[in-house]
C-alpha positions as CSV (number, residue, x, y, z in Angstrom):
1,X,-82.6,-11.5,38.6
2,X,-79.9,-12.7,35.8
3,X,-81.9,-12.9,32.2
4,X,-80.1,-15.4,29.9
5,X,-78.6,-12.8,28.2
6,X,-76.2,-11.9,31.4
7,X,-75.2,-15.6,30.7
8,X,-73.4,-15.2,27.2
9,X,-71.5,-11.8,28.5
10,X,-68.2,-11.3,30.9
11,X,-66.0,-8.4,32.0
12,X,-63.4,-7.1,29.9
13,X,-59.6,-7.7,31.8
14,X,-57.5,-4.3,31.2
15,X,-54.2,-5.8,29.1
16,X,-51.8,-2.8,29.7
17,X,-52.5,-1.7,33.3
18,X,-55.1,0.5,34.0
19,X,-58.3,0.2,36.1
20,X,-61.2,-1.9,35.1
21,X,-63.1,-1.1,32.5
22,X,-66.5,-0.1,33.8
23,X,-69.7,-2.0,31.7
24,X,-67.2,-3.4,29.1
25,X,-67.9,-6.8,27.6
26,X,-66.7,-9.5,25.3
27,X,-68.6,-12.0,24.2
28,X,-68.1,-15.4,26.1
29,X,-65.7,-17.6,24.3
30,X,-63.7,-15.4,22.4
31,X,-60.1,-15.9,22.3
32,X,-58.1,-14.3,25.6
33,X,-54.8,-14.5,26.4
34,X,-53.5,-17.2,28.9
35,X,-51.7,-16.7,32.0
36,X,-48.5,-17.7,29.9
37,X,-49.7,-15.7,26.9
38,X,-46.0,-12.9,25.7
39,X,-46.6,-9.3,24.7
40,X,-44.1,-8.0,22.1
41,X,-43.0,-4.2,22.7
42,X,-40.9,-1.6,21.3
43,X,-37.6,-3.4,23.1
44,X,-38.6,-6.2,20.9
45,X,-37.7,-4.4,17.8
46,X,-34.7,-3.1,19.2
47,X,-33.2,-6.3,19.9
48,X,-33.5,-7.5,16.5
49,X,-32.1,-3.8,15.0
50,X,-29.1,-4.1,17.0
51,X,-28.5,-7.7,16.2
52,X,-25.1,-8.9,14.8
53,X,-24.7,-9.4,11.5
54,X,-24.6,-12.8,9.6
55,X,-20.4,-13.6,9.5
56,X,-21.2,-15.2,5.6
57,X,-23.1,-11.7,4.7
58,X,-20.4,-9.2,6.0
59,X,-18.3,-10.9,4.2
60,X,-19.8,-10.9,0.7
61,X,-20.3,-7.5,0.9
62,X,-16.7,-6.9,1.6
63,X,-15.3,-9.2,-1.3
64,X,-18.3,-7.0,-3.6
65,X,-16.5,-3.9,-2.5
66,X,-13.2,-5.1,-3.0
67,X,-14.2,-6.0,-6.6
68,X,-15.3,-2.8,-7.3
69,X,-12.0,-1.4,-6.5
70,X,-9.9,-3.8,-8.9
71,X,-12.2,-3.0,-11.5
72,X,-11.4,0.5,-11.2
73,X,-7.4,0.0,-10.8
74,X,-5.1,-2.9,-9.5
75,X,-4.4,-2.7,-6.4
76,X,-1.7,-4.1,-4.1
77,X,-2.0,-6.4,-1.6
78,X,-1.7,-3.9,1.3
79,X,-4.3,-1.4,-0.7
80,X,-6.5,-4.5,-0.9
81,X,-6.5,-4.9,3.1
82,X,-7.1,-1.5,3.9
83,X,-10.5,-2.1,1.9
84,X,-11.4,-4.8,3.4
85,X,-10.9,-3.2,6.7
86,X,-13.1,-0.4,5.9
87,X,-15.8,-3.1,5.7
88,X,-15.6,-4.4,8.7
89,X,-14.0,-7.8,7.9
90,X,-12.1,-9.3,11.0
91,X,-8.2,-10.4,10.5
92,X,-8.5,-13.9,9.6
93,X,-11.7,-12.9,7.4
94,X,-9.2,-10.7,5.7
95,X,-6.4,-13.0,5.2
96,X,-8.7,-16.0,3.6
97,X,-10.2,-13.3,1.5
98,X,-6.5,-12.1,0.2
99,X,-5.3,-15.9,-0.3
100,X,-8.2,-16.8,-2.4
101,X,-7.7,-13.1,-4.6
102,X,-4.2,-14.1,-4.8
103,X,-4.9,-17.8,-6.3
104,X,-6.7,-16.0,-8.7
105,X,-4.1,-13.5,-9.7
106,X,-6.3,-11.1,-9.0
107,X,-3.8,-9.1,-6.7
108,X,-0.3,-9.9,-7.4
109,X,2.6,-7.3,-6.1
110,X,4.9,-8.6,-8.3
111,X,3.0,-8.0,-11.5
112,X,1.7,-4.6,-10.1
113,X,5.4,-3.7,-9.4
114,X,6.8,-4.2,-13.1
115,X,3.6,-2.5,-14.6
116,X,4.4,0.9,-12.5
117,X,7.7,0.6,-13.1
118,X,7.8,0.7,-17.1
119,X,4.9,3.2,-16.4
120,X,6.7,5.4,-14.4
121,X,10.7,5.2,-16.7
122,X,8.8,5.2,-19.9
123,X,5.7,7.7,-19.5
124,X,6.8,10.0,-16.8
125,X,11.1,9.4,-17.1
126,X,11.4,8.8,-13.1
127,X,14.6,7.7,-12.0
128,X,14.9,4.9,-9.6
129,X,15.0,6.8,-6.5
130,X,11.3,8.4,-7.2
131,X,10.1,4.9,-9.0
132,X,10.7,3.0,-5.4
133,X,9.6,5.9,-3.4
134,X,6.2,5.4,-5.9
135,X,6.1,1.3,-5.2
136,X,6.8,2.1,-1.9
137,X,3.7,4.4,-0.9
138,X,1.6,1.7,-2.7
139,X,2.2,-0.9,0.0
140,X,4.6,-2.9,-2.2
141,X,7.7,-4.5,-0.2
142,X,11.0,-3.6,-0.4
143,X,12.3,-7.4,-1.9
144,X,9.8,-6.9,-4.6
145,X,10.8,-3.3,-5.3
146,X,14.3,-4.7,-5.9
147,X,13.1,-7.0,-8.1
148,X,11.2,-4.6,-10.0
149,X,13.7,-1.9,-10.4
150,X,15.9,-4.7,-11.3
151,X,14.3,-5.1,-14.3
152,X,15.1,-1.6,-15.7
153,X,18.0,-1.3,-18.0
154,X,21.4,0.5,-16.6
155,X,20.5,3.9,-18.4
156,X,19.5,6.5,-15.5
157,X,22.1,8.9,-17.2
158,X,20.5,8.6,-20.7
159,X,17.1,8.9,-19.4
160,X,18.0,11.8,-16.8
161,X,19.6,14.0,-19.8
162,X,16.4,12.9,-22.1
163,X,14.3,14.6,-19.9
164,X,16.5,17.6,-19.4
165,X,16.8,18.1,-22.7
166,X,13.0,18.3,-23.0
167,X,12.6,21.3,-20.2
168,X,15.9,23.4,-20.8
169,X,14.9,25.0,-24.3
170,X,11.9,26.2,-21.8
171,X,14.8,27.5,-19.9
172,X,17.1,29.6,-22.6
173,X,16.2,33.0,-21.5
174,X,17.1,32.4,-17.6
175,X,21.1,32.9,-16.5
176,X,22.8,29.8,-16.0
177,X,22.7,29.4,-12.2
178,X,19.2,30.0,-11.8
179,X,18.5,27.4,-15.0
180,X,20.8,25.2,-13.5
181,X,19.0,25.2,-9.7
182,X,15.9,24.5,-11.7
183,X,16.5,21.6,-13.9
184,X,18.5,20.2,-11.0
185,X,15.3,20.2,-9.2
186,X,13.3,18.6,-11.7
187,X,15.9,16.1,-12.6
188,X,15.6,15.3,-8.5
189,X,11.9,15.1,-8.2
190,X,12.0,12.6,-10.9
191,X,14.6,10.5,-8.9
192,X,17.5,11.4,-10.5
193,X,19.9,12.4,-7.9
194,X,23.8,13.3,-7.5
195,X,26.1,13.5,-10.3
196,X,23.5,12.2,-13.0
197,X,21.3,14.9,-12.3
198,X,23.8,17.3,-12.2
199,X,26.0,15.9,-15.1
200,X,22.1,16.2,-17.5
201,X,21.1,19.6,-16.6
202,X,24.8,21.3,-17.7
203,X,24.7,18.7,-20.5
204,X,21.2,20.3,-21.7
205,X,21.6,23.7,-20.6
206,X,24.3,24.1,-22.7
207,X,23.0,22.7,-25.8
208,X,20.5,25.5,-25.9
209,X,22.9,27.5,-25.4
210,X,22.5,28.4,-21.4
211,X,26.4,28.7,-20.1
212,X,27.7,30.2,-17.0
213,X,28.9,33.6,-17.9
214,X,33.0,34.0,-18.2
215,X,34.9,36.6,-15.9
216,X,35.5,39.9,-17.5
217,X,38.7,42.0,-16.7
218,X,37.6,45.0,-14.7
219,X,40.2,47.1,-16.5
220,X,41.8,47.8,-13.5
221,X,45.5,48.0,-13.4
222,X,47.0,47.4,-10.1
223,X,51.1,48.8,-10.5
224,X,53.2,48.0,-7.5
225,X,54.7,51.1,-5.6
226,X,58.2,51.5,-4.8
């Protein structure tokens, strides 16, 4: 015989698998899930870890980084791709970016190149050999290297023997091939190559007094025999 309490009771249904629930009940009328009723699970989450980033978002990020870089140095164009690659930014995505930093003059080879070339004549005395080999490993292309180097006055032998003159007093103590191989060498890191080089380094060495020793007679007499 049911009592009117057996009335307001049912059977709890096992959600996960699983046997019934032996003598487990709900009350009537609380909510259950439908026949049509979805159960989120830990592929759920995964889906939404792994999905693609927004195109809009990837991108701001990538401009943000490339920012950051200018405000530490200018950059060239070419230095300011390879950043933006590193941030994932797709080709076109790249381009747009470099068009818009380049109507702002915020990258702009041609400037770049004139700045590293009165840095690199005046501060460091390169000659123009080592000051395109400088533009050159910063991305810069050859027409505006030209340019660039254009700019410089026709002095490579003044500037080549100013700077030897400023490392061969260092030298005065050293014979004068070994003093010579030397400041060549410097001279030639610097870009200064072929006669000027050559031409500054004697010039200098023998202002402080470094000459290539003369000959001296053995003080043998050769007499020819009869």
């Amino acid at each position: 015989m049911r009592s009117a309490d057996d009335d307001e009771l049912a059977p709890v249904i096992p959600l996960f698998g699983g046997g019934r629930v032996a003598d487990s009940t709900v009350p009537v009328g609380s909510a259950r899930p439908g026949a049509g009723a979805r159960f989120r699970d830990a592929s759920d989450d995964d889906d939404l870890v792994q999905a693609e980033p927004d195109a809009d978002e990837v991108r701001r990020q990538a401009e943000e980084a490339l920012v950051r870089k200018l405000r530490a140095k200018q950059l060239s164009v070419s230095e300011a791709r390879s950043v933006l690659r590193e941030n994932d930014l797709d080709r076109d995505a790249i381009e747009d970016v470099i068009d818009d930093f380049q109507r702002r003059s915020y990258l702009d080879d041609h400037t770049l190149a004139s700045l590293l070339v009165t840095s690199g004549s005046e501060r460091k005395g390169q000659g123009r050999i080592a000051l395109a080999r400088s533009l050159a490993q910063r991305g810069i292309p050859r027409d505006i290297i030209d340019d660039a180097l254009e700019e410089l006055p026709d002095d490579d032998a003044e500037r080549a023997l100013e700077f030897a003159r400023s490392k061969a007093a260092g030298m005065s103590r050293l014979d004068f091939d070994t003093a010579l191989r030397r400041l060549h060498g410097q001279l030639a890191r610097r870009g200064y190559g072929g006669s000027v080089a050559m031409s500054a380094a004697r010039t200098a060495l023998s202002e402080v007094g470094v000459r290539r020793a003369t000959a001296r007679p053995s003080g043998v007499r050769f007499v020819e025999s009869d």
